[in-house]
N, C-alpha and C positions, 0 to 999 in steps of 0.2 A: 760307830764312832764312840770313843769312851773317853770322858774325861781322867783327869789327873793333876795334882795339886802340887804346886812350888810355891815356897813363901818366893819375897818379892827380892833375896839375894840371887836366889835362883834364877829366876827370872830375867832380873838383869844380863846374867851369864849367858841363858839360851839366847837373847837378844843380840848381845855381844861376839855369838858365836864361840863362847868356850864352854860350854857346858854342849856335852856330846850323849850322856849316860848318865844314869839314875840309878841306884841300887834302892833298892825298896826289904823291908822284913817279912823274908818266908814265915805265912801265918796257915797251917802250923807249921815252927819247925823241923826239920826233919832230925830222927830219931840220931842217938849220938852214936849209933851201932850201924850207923850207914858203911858200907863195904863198895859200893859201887853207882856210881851217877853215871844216866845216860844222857839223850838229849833232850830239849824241850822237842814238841814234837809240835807240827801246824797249828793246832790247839790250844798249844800252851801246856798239854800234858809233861810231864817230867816222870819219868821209871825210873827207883833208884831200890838197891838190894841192901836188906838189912842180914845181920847173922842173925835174928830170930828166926829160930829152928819151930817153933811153936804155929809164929805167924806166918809159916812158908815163905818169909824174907823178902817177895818181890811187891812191893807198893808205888803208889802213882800219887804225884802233889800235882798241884794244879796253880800255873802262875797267873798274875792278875793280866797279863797283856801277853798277845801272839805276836809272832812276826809277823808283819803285813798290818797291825791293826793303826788308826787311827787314829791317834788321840788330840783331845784339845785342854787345851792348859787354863787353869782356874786358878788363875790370881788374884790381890786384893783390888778391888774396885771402887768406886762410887760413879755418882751422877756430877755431870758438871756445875758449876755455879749458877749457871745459869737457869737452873731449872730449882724450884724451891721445895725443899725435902718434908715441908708438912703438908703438898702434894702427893708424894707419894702414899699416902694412909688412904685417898679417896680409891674408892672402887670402880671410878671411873677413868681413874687416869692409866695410860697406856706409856712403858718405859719405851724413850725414843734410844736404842744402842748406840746409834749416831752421835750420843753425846755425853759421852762416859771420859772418864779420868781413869789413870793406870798408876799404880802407889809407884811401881818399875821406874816408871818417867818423871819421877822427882817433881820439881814447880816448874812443870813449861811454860804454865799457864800463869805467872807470874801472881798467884792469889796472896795478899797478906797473911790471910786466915788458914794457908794449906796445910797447916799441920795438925788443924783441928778441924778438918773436915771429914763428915762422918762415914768411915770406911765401912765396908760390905767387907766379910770375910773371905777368901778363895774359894769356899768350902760350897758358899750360897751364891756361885756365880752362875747364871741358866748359860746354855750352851750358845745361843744368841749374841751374848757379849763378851766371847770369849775371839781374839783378834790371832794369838799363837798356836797352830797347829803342829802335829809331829806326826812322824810315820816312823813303826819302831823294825828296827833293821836285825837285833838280836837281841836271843834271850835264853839266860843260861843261868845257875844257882851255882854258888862258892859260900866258901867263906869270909866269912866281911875282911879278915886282918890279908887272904891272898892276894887285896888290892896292891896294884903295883905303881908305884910315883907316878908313873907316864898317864893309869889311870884315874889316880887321886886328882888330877891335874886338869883331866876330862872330865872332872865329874864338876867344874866350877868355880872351885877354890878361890880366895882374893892370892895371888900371884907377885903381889907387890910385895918388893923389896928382897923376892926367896929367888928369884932366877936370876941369873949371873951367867957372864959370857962363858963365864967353863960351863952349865948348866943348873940345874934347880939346887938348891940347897935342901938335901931329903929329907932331915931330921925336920925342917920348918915346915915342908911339902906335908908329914905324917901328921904335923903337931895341927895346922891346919883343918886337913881332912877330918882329926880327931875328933877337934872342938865343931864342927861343922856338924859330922854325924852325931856326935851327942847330943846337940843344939835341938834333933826332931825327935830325942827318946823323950818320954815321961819320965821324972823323976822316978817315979814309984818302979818304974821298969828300968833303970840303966845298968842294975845287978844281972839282969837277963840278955838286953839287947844294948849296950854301951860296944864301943869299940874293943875294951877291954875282954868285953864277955863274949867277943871273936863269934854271933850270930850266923845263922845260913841268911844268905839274904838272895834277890832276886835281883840279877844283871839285868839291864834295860838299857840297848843301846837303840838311838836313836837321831833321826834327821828331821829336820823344820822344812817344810813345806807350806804353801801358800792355802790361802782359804778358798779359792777357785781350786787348786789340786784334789783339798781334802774333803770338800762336796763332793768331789766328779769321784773321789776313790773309794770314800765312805763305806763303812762294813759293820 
């Protein structure tokens, strides 16, 4: 089982049932003299041919998830109110999961103080309290700009006010996805990996599964 990280728009979507697919940044990228991509292979391996006559042209990347693999989702977190957080520094105290807050879920819990309650990053959630499972169904590398509307659309997007009974409004569907995918580059890197700068990245399509499935399937 392997984690994986959604801020907490995201999250809402897989929740929601429209976020289907993740593109993630082929690290490393694959060389600009690639001539031929094959498939991901059980592994996650990927064979792709370059015209380096030097390098004998045939090299293998290796993507972060397989098909078949497991994953559980690391979103923002805390502890409920009900438990006092200068508890949590003693070395005695044991975290009950049972009683965690999800940022996803907005104020269910109707607290005055919920917008300043002290969030856990996605990044330091242990596998324990993590409630969202996936099982990823395909995996395949493009180019970030070959995304197509129908899967800009899968990938999450806020939808409001761009779809219309004739169907999606593209130019808003693009402009969307745009600000979205840029929203998770580093400033320092959007010259490299920005929308604009058309990166390899790594397809990840995927299904939500139950936490009783993805114990019993776990790999």
């Amino acid at each position: 089982m392997k984690p994986i990280l959604f801020n907490t728009e995201m999250v809402k979507a897989i929740m929601d049932g429209r976020k289907t697919v993740t593109r993630r940044l082929a690290k490393p990228q694959l060389p600009e003299n690639t001539i031929e991509i094959g498939e991901v292979d059980p592994l996650g391996y990927l064979f792709f041919r370059t015209s380096d006559k030097y390098l004998d042209g045939n090299r293998n990347a290796k993507s972060p998830y397989a098909v078949g693999d497991i994953l559980y989702v690391r979103e923002t977190w805390t502890q409920d109110l009900m438990t006092r957080y200068d508890e949590l520094a003693k070395d005695d105290y044991v975290v009950s999961y049972d009683q965690l807050l999800y940022k996803a879920d907005g104020n269910i819990g109707g607290y005055s103080n919920y917008d300043t309650l002290k969030w856990h990053p996605s990044i330091h959630m242990p596998k324990e309290a993590a409630r969202i499972f996936l099982r990823v169904k395909d995996v395949r590398v493009e180019k970030l700009r070959d995304i197509s509307v129908a899967d800009m659309i899968s990938e999450g997007i806020n939808t409001d006010g761009i779809i219309t009974t004739s169907g999606p409004i593209e130019y808003r569907v693009i402009n969307r996805f745009e600000e979205l995918w840029n929203s998770t580059i580093k400033r320092t890197d959007l010259d490299k990996y920005s929308f604009d700068a058309n990166p390899w990245v790594w397809v990840i399509e995927f299904e939500r599964i139950s936490k009783e499935v993805a114990y019993a399937e776990r790999n």
